[in-house]
Every structure is written in C-alpha cells, then in structure tokens.
KOLKOL-394005 format. One record per atom (N, C-alpha, C, CB): residue number from 1; residue in three letters; atom name; x, y, z. Coordinates in nm, 2 decimals. Glycine has a CB too. Example, Ala and Ser with C-alpha at 12.3 -4.5 7.8 and 13.67 -1.06 7.14 Angstrom:
<rs>
1; ALA; N; 1.32; -0.57; 0.78
1; ALA; CA; 1.23; -0.45; 0.78
1; ALA; C; 1.32; -0.33; 0.78
1; ALA; CB; 1.13; -0.45; 0.90
2; SER; N; 1.28; -0.22; 0.71
2; SER; CA; 1.37; -0.11; 0.71
2; SER; C; 1.29; 0.00; 0.79
2; SER; CB; 1.41; -0.06; 0.57
</rs>
This chain:
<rs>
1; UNK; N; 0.08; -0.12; 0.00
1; UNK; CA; 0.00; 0.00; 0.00
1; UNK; C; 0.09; 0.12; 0.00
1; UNK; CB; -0.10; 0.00; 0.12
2; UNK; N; 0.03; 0.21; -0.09
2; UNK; CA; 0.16; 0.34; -0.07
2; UNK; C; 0.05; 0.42; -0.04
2; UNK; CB; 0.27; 0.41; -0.23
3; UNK; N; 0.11; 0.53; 0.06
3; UNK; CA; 0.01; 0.63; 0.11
3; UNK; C; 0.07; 0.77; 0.08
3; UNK; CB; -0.03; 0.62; 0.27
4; UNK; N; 0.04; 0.81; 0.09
4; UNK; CA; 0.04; 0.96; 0.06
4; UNK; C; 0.08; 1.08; 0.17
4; UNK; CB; -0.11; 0.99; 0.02
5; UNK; N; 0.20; 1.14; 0.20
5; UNK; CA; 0.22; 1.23; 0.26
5; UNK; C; 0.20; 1.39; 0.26
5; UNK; CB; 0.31; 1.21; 0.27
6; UNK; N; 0.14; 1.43; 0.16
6; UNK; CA; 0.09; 1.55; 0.09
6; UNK; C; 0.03; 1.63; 0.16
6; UNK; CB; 0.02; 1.54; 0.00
7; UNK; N; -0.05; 1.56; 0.24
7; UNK; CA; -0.17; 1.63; 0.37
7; UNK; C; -0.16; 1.61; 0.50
7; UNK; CB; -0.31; 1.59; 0.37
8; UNK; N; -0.02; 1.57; 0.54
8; UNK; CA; 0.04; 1.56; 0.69
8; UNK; C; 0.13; 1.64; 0.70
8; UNK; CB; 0.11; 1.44; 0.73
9; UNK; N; 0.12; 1.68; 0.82
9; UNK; CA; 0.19; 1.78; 0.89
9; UNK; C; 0.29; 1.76; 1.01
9; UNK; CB; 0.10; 1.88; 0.93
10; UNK; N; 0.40; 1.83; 0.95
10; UNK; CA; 0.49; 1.75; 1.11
10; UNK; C; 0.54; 1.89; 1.18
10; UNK; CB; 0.69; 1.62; 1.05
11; UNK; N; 0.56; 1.88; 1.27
11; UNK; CA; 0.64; 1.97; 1.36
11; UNK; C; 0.76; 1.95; 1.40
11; UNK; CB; 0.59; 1.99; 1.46
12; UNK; N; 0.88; 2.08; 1.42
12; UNK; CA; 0.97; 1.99; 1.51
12; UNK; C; 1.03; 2.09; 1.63
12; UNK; CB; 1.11; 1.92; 1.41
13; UNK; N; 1.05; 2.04; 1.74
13; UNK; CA; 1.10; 2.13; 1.84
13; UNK; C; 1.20; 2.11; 1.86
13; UNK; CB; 1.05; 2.15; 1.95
14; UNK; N; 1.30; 2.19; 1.91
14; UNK; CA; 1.47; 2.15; 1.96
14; UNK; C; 1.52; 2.27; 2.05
14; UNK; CB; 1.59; 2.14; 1.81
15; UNK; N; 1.50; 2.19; 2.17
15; UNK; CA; 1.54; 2.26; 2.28
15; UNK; C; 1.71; 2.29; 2.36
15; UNK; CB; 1.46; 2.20; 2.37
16; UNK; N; 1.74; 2.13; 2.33
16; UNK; CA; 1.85; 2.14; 2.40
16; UNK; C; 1.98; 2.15; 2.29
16; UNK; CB; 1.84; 2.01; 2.51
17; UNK; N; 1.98; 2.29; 2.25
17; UNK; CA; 2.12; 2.33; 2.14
17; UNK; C; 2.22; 2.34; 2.17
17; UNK; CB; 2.13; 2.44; 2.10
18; UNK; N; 2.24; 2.34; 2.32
18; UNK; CA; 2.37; 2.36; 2.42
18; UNK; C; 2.36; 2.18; 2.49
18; UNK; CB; 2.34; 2.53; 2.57
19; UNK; N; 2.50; 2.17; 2.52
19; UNK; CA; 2.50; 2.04; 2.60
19; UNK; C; 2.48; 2.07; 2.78
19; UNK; CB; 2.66; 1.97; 2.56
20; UNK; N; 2.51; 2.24; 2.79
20; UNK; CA; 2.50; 2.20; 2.95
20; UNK; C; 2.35; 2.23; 2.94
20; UNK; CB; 2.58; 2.32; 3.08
21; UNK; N; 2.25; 2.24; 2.83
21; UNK; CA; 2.12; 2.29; 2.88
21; UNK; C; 2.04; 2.20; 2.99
21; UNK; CB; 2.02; 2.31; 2.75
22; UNK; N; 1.95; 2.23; 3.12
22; UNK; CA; 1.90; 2.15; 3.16
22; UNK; C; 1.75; 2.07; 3.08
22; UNK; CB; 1.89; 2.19; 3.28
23; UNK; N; 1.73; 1.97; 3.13
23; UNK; CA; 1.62; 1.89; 3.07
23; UNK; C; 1.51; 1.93; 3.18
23; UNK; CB; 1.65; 1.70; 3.06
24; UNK; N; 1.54; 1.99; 3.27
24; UNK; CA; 1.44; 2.06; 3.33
24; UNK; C; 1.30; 2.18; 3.20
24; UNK; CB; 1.54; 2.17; 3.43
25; UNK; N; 1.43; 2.21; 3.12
25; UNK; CA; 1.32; 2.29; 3.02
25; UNK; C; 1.23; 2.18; 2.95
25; UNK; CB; 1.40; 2.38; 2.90
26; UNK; N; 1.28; 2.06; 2.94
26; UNK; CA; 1.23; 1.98; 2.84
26; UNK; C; 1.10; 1.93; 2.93
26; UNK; CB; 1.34; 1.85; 2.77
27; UNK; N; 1.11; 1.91; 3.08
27; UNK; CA; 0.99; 1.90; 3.14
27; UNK; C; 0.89; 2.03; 3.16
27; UNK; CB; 1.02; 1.85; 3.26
28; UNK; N; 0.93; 2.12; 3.13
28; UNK; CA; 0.85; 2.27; 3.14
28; UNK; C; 0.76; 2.27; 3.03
28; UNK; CB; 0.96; 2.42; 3.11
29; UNK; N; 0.86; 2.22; 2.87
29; UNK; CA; 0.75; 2.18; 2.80
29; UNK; C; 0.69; 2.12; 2.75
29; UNK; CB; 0.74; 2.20; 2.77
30; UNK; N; 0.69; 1.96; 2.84
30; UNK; CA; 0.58; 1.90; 2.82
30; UNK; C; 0.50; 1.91; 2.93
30; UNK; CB; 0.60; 1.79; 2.79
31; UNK; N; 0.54; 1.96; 3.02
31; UNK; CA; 0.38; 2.02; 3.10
31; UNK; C; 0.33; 2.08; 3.00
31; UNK; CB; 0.39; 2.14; 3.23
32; UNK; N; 0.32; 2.21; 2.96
32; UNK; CA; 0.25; 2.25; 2.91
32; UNK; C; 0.20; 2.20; 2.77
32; UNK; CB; 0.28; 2.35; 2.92
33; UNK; N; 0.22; 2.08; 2.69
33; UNK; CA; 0.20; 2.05; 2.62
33; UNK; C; 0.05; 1.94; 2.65
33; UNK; CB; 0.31; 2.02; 2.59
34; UNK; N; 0.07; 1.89; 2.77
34; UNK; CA; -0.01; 1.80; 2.81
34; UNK; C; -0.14; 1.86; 2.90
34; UNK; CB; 0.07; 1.70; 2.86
35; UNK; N; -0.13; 2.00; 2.95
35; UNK; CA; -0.19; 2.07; 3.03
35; UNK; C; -0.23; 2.21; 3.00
35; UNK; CB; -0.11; 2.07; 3.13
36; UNK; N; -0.32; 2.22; 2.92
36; UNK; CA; -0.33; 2.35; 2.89
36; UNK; C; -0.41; 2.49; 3.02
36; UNK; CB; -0.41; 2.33; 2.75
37; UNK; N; -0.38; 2.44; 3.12
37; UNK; CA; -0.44; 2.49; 3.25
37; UNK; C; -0.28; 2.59; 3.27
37; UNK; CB; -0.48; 2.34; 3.38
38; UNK; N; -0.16; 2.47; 3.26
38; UNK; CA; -0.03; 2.54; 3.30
38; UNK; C; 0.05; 2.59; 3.18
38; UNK; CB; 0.06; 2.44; 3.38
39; UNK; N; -0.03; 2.54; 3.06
39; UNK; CA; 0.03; 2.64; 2.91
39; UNK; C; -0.02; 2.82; 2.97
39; UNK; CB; -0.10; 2.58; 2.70
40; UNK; N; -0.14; 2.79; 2.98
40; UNK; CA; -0.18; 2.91; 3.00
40; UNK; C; -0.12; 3.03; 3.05
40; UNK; CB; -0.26; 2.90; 3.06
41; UNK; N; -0.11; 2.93; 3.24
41; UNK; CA; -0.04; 3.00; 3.34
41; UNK; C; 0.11; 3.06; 3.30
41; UNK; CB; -0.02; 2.91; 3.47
42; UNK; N; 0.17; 2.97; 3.19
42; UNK; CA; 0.30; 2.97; 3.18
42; UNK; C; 0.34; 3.09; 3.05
42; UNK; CB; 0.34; 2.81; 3.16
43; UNK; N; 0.21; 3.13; 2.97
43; UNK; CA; 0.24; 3.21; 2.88
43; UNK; C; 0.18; 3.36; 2.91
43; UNK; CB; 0.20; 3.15; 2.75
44; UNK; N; 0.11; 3.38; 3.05
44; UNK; CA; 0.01; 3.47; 3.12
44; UNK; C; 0.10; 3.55; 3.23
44; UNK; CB; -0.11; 3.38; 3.19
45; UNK; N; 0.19; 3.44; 3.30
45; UNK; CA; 0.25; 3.47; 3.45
45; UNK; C; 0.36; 3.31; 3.45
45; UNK; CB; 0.09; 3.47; 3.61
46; UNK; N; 0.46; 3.39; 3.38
46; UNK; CA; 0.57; 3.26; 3.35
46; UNK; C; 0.61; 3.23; 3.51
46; UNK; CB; 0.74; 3.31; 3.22
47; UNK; N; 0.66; 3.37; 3.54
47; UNK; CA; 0.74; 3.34; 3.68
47; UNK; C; 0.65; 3.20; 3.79
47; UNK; CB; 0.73; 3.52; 3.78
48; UNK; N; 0.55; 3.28; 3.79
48; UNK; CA; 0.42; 3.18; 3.90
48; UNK; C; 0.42; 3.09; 3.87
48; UNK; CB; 0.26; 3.20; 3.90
49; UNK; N; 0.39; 3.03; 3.73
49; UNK; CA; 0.40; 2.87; 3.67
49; UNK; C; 0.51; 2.82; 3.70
49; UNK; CB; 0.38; 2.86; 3.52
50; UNK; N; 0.61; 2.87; 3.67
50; UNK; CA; 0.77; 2.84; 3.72
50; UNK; C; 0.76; 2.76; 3.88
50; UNK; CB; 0.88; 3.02; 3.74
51; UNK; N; 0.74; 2.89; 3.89
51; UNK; CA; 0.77; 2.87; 4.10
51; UNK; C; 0.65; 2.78; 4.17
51; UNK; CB; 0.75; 3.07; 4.20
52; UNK; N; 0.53; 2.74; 4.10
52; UNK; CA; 0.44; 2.66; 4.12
52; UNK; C; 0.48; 2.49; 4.10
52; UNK; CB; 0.33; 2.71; 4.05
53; UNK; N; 0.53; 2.51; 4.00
53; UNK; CA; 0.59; 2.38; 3.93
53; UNK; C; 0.45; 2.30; 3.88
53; UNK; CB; 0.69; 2.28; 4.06
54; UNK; N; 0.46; 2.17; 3.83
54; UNK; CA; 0.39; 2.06; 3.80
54; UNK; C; 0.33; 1.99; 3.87
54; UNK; CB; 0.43; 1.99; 3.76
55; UNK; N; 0.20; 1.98; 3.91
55; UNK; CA; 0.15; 1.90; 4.01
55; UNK; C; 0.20; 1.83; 4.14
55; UNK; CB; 0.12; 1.83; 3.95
56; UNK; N; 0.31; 1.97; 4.19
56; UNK; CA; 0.34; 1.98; 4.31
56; UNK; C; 0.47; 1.91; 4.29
56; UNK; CB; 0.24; 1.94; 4.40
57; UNK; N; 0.51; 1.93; 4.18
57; UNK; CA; 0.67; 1.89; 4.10
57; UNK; C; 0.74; 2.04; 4.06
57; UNK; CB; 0.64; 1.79; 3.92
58; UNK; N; 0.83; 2.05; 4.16
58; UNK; CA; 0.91; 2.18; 4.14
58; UNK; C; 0.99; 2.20; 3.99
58; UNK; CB; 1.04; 2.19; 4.26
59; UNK; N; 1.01; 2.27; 3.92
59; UNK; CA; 1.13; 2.26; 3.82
59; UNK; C; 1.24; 2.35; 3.90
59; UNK; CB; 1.09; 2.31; 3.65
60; UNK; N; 1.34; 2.27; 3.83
60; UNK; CA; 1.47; 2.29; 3.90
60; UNK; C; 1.56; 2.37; 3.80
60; UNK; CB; 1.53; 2.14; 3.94
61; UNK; N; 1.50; 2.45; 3.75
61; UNK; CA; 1.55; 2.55; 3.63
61; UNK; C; 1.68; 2.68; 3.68
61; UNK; CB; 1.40; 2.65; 3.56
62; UNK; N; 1.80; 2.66; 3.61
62; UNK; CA; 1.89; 2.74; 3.66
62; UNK; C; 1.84; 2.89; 3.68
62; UNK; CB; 2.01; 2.74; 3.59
63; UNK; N; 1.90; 2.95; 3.75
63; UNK; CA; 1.85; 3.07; 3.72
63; UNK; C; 1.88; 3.18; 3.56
63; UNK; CB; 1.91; 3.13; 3.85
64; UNK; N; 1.95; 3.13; 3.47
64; UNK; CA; 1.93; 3.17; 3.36
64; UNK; C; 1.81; 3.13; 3.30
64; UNK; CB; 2.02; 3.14; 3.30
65; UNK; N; 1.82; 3.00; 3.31
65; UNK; CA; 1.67; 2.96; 3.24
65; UNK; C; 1.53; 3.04; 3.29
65; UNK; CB; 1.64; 2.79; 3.28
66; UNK; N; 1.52; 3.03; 3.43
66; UNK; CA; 1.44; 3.13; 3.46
66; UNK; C; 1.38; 3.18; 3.38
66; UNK; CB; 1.49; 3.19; 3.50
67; UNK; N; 1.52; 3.31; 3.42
67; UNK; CA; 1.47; 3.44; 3.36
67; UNK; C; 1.50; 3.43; 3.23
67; UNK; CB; 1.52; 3.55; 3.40
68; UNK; N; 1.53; 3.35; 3.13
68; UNK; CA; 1.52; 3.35; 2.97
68; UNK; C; 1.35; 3.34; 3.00
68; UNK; CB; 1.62; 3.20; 2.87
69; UNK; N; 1.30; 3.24; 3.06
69; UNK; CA; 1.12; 3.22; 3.01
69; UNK; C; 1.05; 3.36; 3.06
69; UNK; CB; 1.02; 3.06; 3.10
70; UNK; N; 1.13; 3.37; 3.19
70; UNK; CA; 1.01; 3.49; 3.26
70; UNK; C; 1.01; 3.58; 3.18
70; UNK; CB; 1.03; 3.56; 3.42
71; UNK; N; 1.13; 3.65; 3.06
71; UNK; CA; 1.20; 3.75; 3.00
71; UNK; C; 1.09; 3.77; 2.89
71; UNK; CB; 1.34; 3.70; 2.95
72; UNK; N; 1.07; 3.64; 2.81
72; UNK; CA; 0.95; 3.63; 2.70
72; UNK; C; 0.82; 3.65; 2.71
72; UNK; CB; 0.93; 3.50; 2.65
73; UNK; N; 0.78; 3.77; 2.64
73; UNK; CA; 0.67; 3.73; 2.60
73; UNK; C; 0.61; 3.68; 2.42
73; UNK; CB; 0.61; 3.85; 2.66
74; UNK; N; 0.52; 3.54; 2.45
74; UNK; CA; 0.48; 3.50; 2.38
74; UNK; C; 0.31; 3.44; 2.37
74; UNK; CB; 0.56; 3.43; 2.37
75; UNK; N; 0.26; 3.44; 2.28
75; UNK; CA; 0.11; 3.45; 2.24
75; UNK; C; 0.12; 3.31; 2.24
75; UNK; CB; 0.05; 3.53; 2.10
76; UNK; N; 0.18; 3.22; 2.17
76; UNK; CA; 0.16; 3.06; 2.18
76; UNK; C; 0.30; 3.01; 2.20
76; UNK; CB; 0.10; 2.98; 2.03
77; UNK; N; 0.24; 2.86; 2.30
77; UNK; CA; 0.37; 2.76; 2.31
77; UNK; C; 0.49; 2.76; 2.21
77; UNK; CB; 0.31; 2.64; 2.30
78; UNK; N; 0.42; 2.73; 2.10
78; UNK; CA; 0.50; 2.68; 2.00
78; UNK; C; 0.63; 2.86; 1.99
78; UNK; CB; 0.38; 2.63; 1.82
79; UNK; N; 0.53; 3.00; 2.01
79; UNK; CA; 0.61; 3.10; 2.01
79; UNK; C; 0.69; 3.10; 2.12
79; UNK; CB; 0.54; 3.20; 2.00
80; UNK; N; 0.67; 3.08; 2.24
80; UNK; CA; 0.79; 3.08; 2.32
80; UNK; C; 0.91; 2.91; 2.31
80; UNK; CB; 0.73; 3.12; 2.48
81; UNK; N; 0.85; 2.82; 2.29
81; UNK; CA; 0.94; 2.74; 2.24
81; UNK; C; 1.02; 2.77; 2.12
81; UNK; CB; 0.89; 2.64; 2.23
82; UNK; N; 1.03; 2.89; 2.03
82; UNK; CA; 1.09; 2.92; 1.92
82; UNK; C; 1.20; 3.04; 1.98
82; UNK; CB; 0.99; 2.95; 1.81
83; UNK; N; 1.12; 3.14; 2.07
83; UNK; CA; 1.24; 3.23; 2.09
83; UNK; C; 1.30; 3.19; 2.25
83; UNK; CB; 1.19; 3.40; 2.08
84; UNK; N; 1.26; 3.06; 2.29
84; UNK; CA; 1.37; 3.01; 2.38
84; UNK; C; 1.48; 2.96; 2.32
84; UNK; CB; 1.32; 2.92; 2.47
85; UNK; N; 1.42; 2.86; 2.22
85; UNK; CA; 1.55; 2.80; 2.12
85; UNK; C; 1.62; 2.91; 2.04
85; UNK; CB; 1.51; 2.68; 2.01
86; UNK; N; 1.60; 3.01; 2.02
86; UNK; CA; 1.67; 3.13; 1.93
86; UNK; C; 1.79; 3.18; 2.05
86; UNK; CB; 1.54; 3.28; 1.88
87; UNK; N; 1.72; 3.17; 2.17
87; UNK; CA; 1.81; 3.30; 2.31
87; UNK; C; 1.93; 3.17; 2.32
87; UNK; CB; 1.69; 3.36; 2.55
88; UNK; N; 1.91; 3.03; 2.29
88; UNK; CA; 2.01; 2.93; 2.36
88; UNK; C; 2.11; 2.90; 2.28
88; UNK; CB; 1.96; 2.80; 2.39
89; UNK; N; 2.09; 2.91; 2.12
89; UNK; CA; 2.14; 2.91; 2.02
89; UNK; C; 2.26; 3.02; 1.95
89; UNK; CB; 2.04; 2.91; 1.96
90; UNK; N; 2.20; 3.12; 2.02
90; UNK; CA; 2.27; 3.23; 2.03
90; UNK; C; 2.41; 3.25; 2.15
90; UNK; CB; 2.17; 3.30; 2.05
</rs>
C-alpha cells in the first residue's frame, strides 16, 4: 500500500542546542503540552507557573533559564518554544 504524505503535517521542536542545557526545560515543556491549564499560566505569568511547578513537581531551572522564560513574552507555546531555542542558540 503506498500512502500519501501531501496532507500531513509534522512539527519539530529542539530545545536542548547547548550540551549544559538542563532537561528541566524539556519538562517545562511538556507540562504545558499536556496541560493547557499550565500552558496558560505559563504564557500569562511565566514566573508563577515556574515557581508553582507541576502537580506539586518543582522545576529545578537554573537561574538563567528562569529568567530567559520569565523574559519572553509569547502568544503561543510553539512562540515561546521558538524564541527560547533562538536566546540558547545564540
């Protein structure tokens, strides 16, 4: 059977550009991938979502990381997952 790729859509994210980056970010965003309660919080009042953590799961984000998220503002996930990977890349 051959199928057809023409009308699929892929995405791709890439967070960790740097080797010291923590995987703490990579849990930041799949909270919010899976939670749109803490997408919300997290693109509304980054700091609070930060410092609230995940269902009573702290992230353990350096203090750069931090303030790289609290720093952004972005309208969608996918927008601050693009100019976080832009600030790390850099």
């Amino acid at each position: 059977m051959i199928t057809s790729q023409t009308f699929q859509k892929t995405h791709s994210l890439s967070l960790a550009s740097k080797p010291n980056n923590s995987s703490e970010l990579s849990r930041v965003f799949a909270a919010a991938v899976i939670n749109q309660q803490f997408c919300d919080m997290l693109l509304n009042h980054p700091e609070q979502a930060l410092q609230n953590g995940y269902f009573g799961e702290p992230f353990l984000l350096s203090r750069e990381e931090l303030d790289l998220i609290v720093s952004i503002r972005a309208r969608s996930l996918s927008d601050l997952a693009t100019q976080v990977n832009r600030a790390l890349q850099s």
